[in-house]
C-alpha positions as CSV (number, residue, x, y, z in Angstrom):
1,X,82.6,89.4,103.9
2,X,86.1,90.5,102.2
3,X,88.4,87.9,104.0
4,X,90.8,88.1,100.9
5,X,90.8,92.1,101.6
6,X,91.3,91.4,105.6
7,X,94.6,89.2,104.7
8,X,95.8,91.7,102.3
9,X,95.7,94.4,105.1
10,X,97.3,92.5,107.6
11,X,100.2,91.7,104.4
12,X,100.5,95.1,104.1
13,X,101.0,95.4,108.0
14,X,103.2,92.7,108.5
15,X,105.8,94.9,105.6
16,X,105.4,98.0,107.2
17,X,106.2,96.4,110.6
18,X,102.9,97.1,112.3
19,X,102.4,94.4,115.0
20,X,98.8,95.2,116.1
21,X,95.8,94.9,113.7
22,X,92.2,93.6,114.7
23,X,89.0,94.4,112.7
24,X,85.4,95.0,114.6
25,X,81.9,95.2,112.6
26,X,80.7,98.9,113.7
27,X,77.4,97.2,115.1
28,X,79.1,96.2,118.1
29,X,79.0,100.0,119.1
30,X,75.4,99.4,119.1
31,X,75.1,96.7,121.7
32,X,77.6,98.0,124.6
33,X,79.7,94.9,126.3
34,X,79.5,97.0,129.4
35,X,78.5,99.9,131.2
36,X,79.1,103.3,131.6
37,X,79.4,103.0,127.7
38,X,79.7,106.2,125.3
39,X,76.6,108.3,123.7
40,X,75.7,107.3,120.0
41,X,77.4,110.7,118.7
42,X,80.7,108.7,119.5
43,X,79.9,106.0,117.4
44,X,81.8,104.9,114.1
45,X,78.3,105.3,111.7
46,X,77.9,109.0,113.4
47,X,80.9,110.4,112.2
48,X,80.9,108.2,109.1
49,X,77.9,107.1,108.4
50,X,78.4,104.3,105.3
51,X,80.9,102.6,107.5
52,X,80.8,98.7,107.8
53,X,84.1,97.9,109.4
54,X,86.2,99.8,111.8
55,X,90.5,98.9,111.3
56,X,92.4,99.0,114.0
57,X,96.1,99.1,114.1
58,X,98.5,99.3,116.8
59,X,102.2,100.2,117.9
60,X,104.0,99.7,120.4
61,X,105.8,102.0,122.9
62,X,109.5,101.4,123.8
63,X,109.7,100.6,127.6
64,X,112.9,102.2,127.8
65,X,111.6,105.7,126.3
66,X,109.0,105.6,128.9
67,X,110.7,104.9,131.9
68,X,112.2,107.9,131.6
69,X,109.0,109.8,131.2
70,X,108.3,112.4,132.3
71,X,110.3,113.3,130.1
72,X,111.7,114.9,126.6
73,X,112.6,111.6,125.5
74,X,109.2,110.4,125.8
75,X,107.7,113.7,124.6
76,X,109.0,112.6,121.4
77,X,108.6,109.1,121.2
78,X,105.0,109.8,121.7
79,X,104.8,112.3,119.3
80,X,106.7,109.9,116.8
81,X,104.5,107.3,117.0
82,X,101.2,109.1,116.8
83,X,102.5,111.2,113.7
84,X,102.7,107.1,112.3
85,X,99.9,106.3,112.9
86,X,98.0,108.9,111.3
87,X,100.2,108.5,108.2
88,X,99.5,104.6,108.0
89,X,96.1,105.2,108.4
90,X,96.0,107.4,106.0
91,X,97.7,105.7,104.0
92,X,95.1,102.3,104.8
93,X,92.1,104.6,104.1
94,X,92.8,106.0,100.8
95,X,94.2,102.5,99.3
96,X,90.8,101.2,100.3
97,X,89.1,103.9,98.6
98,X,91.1,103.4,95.3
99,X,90.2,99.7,95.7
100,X,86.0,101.0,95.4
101,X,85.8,100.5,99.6
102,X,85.5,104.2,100.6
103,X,87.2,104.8,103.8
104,X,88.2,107.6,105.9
105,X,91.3,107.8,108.9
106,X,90.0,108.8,112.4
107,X,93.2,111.4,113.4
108,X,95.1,109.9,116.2
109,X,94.0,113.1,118.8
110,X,90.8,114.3,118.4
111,X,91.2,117.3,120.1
112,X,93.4,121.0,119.7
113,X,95.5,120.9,122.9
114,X,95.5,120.5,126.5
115,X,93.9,123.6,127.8
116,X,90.6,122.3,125.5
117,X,90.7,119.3,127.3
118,X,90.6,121.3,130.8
119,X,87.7,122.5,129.1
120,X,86.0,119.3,127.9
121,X,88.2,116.3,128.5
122,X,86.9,114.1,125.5
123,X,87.9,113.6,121.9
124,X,85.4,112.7,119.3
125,X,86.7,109.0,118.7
126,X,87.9,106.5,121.2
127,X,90.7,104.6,119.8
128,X,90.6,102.5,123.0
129,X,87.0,101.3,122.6
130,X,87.9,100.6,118.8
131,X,90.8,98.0,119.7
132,X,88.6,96.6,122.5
133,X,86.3,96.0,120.0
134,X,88.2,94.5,117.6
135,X,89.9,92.4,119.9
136,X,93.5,94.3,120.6
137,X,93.2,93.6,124.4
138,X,91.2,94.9,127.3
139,X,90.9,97.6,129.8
140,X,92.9,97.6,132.7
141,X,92.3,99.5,136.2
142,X,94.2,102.9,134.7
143,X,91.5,102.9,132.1
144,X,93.5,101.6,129.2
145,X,93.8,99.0,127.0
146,X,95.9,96.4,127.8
147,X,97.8,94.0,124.8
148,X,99.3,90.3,125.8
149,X,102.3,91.7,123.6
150,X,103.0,95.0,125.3
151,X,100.4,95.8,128.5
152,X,98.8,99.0,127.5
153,X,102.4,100.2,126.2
154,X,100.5,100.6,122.7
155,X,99.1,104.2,120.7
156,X,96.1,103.0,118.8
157,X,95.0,104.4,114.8
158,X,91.5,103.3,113.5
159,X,90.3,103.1,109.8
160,X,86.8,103.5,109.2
161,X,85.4,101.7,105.9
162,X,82.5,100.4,103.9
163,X,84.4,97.2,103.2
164,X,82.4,94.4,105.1
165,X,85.4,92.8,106.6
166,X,85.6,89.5,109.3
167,X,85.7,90.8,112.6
168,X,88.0,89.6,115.3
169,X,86.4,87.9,118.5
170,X,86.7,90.4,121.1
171,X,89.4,89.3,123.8
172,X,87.9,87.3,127.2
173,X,90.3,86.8,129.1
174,X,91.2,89.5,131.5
175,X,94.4,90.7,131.8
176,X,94.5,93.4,133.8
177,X,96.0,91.8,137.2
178,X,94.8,94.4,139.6
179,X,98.1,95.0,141.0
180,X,96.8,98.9,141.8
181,X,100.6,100.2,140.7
182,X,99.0,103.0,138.4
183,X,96.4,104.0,141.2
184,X,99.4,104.3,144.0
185,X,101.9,106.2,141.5
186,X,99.6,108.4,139.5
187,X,101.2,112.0,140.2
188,X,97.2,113.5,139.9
189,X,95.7,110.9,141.9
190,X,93.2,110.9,138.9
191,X,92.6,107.0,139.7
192,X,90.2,105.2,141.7
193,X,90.0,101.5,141.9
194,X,86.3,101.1,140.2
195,X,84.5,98.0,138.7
196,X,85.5,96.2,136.2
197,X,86.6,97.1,133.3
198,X,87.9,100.1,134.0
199,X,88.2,102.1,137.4
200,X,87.0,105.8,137.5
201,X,89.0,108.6,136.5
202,X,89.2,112.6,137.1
203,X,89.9,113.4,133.5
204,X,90.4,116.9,134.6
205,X,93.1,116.4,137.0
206,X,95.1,114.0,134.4
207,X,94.9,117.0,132.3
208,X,95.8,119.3,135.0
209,X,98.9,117.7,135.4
210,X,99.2,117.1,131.8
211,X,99.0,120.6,130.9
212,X,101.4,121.4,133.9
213,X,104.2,119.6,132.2
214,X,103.5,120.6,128.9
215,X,104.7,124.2,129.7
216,X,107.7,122.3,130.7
217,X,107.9,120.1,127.2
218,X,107.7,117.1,129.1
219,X,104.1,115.6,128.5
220,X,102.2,113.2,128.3
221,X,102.7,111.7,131.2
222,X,103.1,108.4,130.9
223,X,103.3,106.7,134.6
224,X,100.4,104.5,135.0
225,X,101.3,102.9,131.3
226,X,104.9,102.3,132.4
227,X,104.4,100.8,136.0
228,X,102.0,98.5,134.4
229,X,103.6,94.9,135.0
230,X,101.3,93.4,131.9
231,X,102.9,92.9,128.7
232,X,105.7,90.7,126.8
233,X,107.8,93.6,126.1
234,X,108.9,93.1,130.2
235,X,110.9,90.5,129.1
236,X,112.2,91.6,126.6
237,X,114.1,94.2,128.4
238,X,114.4,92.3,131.5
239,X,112.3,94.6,133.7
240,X,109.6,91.8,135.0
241,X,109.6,93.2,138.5
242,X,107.9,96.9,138.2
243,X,109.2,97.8,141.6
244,X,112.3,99.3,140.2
245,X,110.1,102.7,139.6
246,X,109.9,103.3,143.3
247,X,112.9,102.0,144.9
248,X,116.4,103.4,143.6
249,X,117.9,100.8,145.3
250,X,116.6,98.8,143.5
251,X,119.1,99.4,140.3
252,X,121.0,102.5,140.6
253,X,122.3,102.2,137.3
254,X,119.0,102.4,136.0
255,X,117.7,105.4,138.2
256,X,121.0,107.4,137.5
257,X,120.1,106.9,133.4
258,X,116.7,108.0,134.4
259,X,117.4,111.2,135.9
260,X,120.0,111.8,133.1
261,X,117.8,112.2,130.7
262,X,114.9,113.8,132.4
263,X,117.0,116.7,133.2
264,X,117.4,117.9,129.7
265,X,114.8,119.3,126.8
266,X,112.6,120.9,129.5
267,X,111.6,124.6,130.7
């Protein structure tokens, strides 16, 4: 086990400002910590087939961005941050490789565009079940993953390598609280409280509606990640009490900024 190589990655995060990195041994694919759990084509050693270690890093999405969402402003935080995380992982994969651990990036979306997901709503690699595994957080009732630091207000970039590096225990503790806020205000009514640790979810209606306000250059969505009243970030930005979303009473200020932006940057 490389445990000098695991702190020199998390070095290398801590410079570029990454906050979220966990490690998980690819094995654990193999031995599912619940059910329904993914097919074996899905796993890390079937779309790279010398890999040891899977890399997970995270970061964060800014609460105030989202709340906005949906949005243009969000539309382009989101694309922000997943055009980072391929480029860090990128990056990650090839300095392994010079360092005689060959690697390869897993691309932030797996998959061409909304209409293929109408057509097949899956990518090839779930970033999701790679931080669960390597100890990021768990999945909450919108079928996310959820961080202590920032609920499941995270995009997630994996590194698959032949470096045998430590793996992180994989998180216990539940944080999900239950609260059903993404069930009541998803706009597809694509969620359905389920057991734990996820609940079920129409992928095609989330698509449907995300494809709806792509013509309008407003997607992703974004509502059942923002309502979510998990995460440190809250109080950070002073918005502990998610109730704000649904009440413009609540604070008009806030409601007013809302619907300033939201009217701009769309069809």
């Amino acid at each position: 086990m490389h445990e000098s190589l695991k702190e020199s990655i998390r070095a290398w995060c801590r410079e570029l400002e990454i906050p979220l990195f966990g490690v998980a041994d690819v094995h654990r694919w193999e031995n599912p910590p619940f059910q329904p759990w993914m097919p074996e084509p899905f796993y890390p050693r079937s779309i790279f087939p010398r890999a040891e270690s899977a890399i997970v890093i995270g970061l964060p999405v800014s609460l105030p961005a989202l709340e906005t969402s949906p949005s243009i402003h969000y539309r382009e935080l989101y694309v922000t941050v997943n055009t980072l995380l391929d480029q860090y992982t990128y990056r990650l994969a090839e300095s392994l490789t010079a360092q005689g651990y060959p690697s390869v990036f897993i691309p932030r979306d797996g998959y061409g565009s909304i209409e293929v997901l109408l057509k097949n709503p899956v990518a090839f690699f779930s970033h999701r079940h790679a931080a669960y595994l390597a100890g990021l957080g768990n999945f909450g009732v919108n079928n996310m993953i959820l961080t202590p630091e920032y609920g499941p207000r995270v995009r997630f970039g994996t590194v698959l390598s032949t470096a045998r590096i430590p793996p992180d225990p994989i998180l216990k503790d539940e944080l999900c609280t239950r609260c059903m806020k993404c069930v009541e205000m998803c706009p597809s009514k694509a969620l359905e409280p389920g057991e734990y640790p996820c609940s079920l979810t129409d992928k095609h209606a989330c698509a449907s509606w995300s494809a709806e306000l792509h013509r309008h250059f407003i997607s992703p969505c974004g509502i059942c990640i923002k309502v979510c009243p998990v995460g440190k970030d809250r109080d950070r930005y002073g918005r502990r009490d998610v109730s704000v979303y649904g009440d413009p009473e609540k604070d008009p200020a806030l409601h007013q900024a809302w619907e300033h932006v939201r009217r701009y940057g769309r069809k």
